[in-house]
C-alpha positions as CSV (number, residue, x, y, z in Angstrom):
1,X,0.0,0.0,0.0
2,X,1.4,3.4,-1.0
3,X,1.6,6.1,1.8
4,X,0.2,9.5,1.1
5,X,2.7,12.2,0.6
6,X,0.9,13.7,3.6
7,X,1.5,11.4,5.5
8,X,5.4,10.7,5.2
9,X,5.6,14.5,5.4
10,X,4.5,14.3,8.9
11,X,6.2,11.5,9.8
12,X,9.9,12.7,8.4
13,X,8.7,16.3,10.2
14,X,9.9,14.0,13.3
15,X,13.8,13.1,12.1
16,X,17.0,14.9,12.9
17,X,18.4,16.7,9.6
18,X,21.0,14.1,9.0
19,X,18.0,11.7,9.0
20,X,15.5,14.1,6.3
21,X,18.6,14.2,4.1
22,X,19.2,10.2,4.2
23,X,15.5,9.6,3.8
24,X,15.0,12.3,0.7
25,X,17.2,9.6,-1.0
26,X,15.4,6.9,-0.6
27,X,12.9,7.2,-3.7
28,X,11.5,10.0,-5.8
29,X,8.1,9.3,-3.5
30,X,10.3,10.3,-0.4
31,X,11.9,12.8,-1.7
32,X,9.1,14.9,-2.6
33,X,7.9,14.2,0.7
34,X,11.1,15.3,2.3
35,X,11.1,18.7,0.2
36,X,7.3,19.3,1.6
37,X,7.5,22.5,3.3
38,X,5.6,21.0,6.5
39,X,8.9,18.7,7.2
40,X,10.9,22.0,7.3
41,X,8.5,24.6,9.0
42,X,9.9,23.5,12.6
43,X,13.6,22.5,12.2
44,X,15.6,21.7,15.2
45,X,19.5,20.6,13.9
46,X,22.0,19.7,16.2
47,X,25.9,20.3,15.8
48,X,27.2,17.9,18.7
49,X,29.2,15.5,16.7
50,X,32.4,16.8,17.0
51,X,33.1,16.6,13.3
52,X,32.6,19.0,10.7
53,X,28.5,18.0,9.5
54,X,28.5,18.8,5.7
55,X,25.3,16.0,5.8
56,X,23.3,18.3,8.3
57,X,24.7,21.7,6.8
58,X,24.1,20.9,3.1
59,X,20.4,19.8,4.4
60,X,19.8,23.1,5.9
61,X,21.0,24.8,2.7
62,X,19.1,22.5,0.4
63,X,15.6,23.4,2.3
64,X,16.3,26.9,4.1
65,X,13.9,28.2,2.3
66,X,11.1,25.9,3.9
67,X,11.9,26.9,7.1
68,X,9.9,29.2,9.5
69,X,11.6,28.3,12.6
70,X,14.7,27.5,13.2
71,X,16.2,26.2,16.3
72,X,20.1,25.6,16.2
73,X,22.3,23.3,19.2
74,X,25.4,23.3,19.8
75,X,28.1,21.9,22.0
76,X,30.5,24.6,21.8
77,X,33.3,22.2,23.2
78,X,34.3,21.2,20.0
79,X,35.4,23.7,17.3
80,X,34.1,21.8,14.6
81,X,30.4,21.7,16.1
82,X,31.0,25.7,15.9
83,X,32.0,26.0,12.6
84,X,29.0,23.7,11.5
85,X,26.6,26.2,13.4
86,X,28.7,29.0,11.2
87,X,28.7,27.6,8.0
88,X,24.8,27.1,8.7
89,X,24.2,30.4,9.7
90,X,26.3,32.0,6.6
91,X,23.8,30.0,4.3
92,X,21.3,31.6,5.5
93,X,22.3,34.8,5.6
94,X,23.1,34.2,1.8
95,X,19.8,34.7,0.6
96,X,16.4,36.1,1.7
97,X,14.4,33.9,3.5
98,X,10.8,33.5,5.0
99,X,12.0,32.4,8.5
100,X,9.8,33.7,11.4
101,X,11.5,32.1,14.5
102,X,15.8,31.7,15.6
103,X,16.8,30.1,19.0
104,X,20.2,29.0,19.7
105,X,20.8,27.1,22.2
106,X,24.5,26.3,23.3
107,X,25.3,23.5,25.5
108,X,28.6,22.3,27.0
109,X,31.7,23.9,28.6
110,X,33.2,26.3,27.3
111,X,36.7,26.2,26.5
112,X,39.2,28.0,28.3
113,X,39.6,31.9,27.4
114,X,36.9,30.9,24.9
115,X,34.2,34.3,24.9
116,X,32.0,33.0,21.4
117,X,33.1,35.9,19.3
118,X,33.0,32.8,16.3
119,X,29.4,32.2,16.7
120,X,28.6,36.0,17.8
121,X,30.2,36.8,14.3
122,X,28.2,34.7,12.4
123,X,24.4,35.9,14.0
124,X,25.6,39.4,13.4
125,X,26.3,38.7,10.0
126,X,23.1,37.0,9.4
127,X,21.5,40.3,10.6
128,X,23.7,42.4,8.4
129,X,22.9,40.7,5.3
130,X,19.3,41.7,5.9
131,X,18.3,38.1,5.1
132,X,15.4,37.4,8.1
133,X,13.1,40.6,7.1
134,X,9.9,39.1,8.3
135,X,11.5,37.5,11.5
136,X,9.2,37.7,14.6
137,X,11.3,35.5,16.8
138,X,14.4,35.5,18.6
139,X,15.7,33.0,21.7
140,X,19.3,33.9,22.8
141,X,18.7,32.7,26.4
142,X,21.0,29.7,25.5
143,X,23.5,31.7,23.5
144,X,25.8,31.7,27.0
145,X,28.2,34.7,25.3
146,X,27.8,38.3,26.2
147,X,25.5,40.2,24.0
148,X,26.1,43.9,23.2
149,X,24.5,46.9,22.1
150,X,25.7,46.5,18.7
151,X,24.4,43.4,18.5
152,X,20.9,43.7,20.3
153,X,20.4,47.0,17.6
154,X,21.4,45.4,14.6
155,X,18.6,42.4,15.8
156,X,16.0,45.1,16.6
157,X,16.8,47.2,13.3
158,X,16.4,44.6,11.0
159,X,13.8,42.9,12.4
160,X,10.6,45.3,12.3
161,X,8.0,42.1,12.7
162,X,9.8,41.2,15.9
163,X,7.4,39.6,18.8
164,X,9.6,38.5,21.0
165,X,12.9,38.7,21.8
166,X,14.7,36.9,24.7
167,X,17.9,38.0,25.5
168,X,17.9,37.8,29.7
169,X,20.9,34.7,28.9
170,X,22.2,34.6,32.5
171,X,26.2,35.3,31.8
172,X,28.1,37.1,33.9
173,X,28.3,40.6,32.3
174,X,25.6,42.7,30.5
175,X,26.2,44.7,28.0
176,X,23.0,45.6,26.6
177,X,22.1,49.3,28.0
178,X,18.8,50.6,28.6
179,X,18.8,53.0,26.2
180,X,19.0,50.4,23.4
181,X,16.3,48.1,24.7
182,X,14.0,51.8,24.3
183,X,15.2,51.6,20.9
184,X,14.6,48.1,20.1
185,X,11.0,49.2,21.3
186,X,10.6,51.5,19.0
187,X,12.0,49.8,16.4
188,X,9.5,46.8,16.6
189,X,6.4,48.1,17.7
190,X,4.7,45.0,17.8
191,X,7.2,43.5,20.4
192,X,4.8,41.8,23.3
193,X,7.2,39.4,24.6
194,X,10.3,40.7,26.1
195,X,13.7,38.7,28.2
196,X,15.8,41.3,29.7
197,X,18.5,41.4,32.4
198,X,17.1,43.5,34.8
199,X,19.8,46.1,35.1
200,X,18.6,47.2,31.8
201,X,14.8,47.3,32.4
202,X,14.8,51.2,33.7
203,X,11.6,53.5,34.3
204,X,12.1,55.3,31.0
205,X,11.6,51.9,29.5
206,X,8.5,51.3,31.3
207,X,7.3,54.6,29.9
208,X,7.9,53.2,26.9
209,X,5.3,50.6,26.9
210,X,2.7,53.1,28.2
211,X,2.3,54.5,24.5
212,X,-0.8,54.3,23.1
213,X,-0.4,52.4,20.3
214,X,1.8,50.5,21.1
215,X,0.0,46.6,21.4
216,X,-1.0,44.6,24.6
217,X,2.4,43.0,26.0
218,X,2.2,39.7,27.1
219,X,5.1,38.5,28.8
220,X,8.1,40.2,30.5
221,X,11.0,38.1,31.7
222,X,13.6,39.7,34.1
223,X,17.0,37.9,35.2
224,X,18.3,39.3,38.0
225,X,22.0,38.6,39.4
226,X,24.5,40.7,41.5
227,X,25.3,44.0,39.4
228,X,21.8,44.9,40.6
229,X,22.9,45.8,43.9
230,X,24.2,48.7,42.2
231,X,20.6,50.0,40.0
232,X,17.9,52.4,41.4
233,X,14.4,50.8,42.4
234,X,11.8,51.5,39.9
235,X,9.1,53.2,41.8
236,X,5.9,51.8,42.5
237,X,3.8,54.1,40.1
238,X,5.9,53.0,37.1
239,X,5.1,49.3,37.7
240,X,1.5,50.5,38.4
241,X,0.8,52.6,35.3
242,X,2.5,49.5,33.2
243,X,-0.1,47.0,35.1
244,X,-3.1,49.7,34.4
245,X,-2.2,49.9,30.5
246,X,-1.5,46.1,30.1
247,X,-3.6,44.3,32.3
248,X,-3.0,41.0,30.9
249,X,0.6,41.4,31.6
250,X,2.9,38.8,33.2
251,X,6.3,39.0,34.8
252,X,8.7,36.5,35.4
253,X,11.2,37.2,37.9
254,X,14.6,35.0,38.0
255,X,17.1,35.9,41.1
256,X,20.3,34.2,41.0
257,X,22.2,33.5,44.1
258,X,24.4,36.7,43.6
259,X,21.8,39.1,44.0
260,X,21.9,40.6,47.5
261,X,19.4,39.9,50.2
262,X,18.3,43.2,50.6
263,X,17.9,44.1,47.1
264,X,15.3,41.1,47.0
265,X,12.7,43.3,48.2
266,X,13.0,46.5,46.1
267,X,12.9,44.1,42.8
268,X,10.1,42.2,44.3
269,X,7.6,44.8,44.6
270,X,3.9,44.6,45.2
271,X,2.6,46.8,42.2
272,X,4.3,43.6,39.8
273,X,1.9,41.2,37.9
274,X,4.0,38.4,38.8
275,X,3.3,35.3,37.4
276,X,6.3,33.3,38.0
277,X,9.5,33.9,40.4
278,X,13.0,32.2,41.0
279,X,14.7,32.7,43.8
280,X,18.0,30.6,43.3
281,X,19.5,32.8,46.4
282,X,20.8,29.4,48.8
283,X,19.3,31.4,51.8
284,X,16.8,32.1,54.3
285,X,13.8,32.9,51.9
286,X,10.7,33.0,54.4
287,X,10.3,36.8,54.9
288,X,10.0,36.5,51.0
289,X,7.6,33.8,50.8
290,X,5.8,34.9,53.2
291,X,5.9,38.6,50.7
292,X,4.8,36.3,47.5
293,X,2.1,35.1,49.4
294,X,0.3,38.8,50.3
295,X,1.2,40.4,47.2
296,X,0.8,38.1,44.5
297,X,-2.0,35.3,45.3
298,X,-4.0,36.9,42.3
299,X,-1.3,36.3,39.4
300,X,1.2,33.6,40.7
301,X,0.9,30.6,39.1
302,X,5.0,29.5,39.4
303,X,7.2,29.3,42.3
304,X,11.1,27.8,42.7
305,X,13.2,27.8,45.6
306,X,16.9,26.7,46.2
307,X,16.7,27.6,49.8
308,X,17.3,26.2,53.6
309,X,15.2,23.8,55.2
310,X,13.1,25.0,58.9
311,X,9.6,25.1,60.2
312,X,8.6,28.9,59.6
313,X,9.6,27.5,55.5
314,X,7.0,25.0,56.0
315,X,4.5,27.8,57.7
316,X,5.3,30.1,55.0
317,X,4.9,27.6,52.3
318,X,1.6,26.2,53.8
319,X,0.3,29.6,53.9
320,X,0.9,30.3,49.9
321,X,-0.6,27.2,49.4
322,X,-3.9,28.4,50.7
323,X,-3.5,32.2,49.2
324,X,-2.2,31.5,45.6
325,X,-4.8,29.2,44.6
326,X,-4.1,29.8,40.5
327,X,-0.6,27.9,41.4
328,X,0.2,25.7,38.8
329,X,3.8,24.5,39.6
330,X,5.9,24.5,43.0
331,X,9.3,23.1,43.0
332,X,11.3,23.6,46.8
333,X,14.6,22.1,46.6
334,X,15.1,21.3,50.3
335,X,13.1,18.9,52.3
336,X,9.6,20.2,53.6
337,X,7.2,18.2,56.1
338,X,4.5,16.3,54.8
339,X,2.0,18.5,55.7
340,X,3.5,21.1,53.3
341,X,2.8,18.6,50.4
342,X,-0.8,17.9,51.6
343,X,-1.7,21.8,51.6
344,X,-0.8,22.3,48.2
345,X,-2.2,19.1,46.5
346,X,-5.8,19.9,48.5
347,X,-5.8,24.2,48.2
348,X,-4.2,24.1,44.7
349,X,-7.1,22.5,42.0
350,X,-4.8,23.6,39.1
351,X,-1.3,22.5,40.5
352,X,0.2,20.7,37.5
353,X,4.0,20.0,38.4
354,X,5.6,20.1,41.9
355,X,8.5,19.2,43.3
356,X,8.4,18.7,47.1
357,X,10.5,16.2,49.0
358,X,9.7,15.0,52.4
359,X,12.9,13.3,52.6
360,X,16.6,13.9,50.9
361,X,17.0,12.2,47.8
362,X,19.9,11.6,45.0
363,X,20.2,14.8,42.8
364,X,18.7,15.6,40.2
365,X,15.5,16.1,42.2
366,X,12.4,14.4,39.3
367,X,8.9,16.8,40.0
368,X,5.5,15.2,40.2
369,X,3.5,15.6,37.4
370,X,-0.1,15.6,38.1
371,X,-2.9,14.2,35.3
């Protein structure tokens, strides 16, 4: 029995790169299934061999132009796996394409006095050429190299369609300024979804998403780590007038364990929508649990803690159980009583994913995931 075209196309839409390639020479059948721009509208290829990948990069060439979104990983170990993500990217950037959506996403250790300026290189020139005009997509919270100004403007200039951009990638230095996250505002007026370091989100930034016509944003995503000690506290009436103009606003709050504990409270403020908070801090988190509890029981629906183990956690923690009803995850990575675990499965109807250990157990720490 022959197999619709259809349906091979959606099968194949499943196989790594290397795998399309190997099946598009099969038969003439396959191959036109292969070439069927629903294989290619989602393409994830990976460059973790360790060898230079001319079957993965000619693929990528061969059916760029079927691509919408475009996800790219690499083990940056291994120069070879960064001159495949190169060579990938440089095809790209040789002609005009229709794709709507880039992530990269780096994985490995870096080697030593290694900084990415290879791979940094290569997505600026894919910018310069102007070859992503209708690109409304961009995922650099895996890129683990230090983005710039220049970089961040050249993005937002050349990508007027942008949506979201994500560039809050945790490494140790920021170099994106305030002033050109404003720009990249302006510059894509239809940006709703937005990933920022948080010594870059400023009030005049705020005031930029108060303008008219500017769309309703969605989503912002702040990463917060030590320089923050040294940034002014956006007032109160900033985050309100932001809340009042977007009311279906959510933030996403990441602290790292650098950030000083008392800077916590001036970032966590009450005026926030927050709808999801990190606090990686290795301390004494209950005065701020107990905070989370109070001030955001209407919007929270995420909460992680890498924190200390006592009974006023277990109060505190009981006590958000009962006030932030919408929760839909919890994940505590020290041990908590079982009564902890009780109050949240019984006061939370949506909780979906928790992690909560009565006793110690071998790392990594697996959550529950509820049906």
């Amino acid at each position: 029995m022959e197999i619709p075209e259809e349906v091979l196309a959606m099968i194949f839409s499943y196989l790594s790169v290397r795998d399309r390639r190997s099946a598009s020479r099969v038969c003439r059948c396959w191959a036109d299934a292969v070439a069927s721009p629903l294989v290619w509208y989602h393409t994830s290829v990976s460059c973790a061999l360790g060898e230079e990948d001319e079957w993965s990069v000619q693929a990528c060439s061969q059916f760029q132009q079927n691509m919408k979104y475009l996800k790219i990983l690499c083990d940056q170990s291994v120069e070879a796996n960064r001159k495949n993500v190169a060579e990938i990217l440089h095809n790209v950037a040789a002609s005009v394409t229709g794709l709507l959506g880039l992530t990269i996403v780096c994985t490995g250790e870096n080697p030593y006095f290694y900084s990415g300026q290879d791979l940094l290189q290569s997505v600026n020139s894919l910018f310069t050429a102007n070859a992503c005009p209708h690109l409304r997509h961009v995922d650099f919270r895996k890129l683990t190299f230090t983005l710039d100004d220049g970089i961040i403007h050249l993005v937002t200039s050349k990508s007027p369609c942008l949506e979201s951009l994500f560039i809050n990638n945790k490494t140790l230095v920021c170099k994106v300024t305030s002033e050109v996250v404003k720009e990249a505002l302006r510059n894509c007026p239809k940006l709703s979804t937005l990933g920022l370091f948080y010594t870059t989100l400023t009030e005049n930034v705020l005031a930029e998403l108060l303008h008219v016509e500017r769309p309703p944003v969605k989503l912002l995503q702040l990463h917060c780590e030590r320089m923050d000690k040294y940034k002014p506290t956006i007032p109160a009436e900033a985050w309100e007038a932001v809340a009042r103009r977007h009311p279906a606003l959510s933030v996403d709050i990441e602290l790292d364990h650098t950030v000083p504990a008392k800077k916590i409270s001036q970032i966590l403020q009450s005026a926030i929508p927050v709808s999801s908070v990190e606090l990686n801090t290795f301390t004494f988190m209950v005065e701020q649990v107990n905070f989370i509890s109070q001030n955001y029981q209407g919007t929270l629906k995420r909460l992680v803690l890498q924190t200390t183990s006592s009974d006023e956690l277990n109060r505190a923690l009981r006590r958000l159980a009962s006030c932030c009803r919408s929760l839909e995850e919890i994940h505590c990575y020290c041990v908590v009583s079982a009564d902890t675990v009780r109050t949240f499965l019984l006061c939370c109807p949506i909780l979906r994913r928790y992690t909560l250990k009565t006793t110690k157990e071998p790392h990594p720490w697996l959550p529950e995931i509820l049906q």
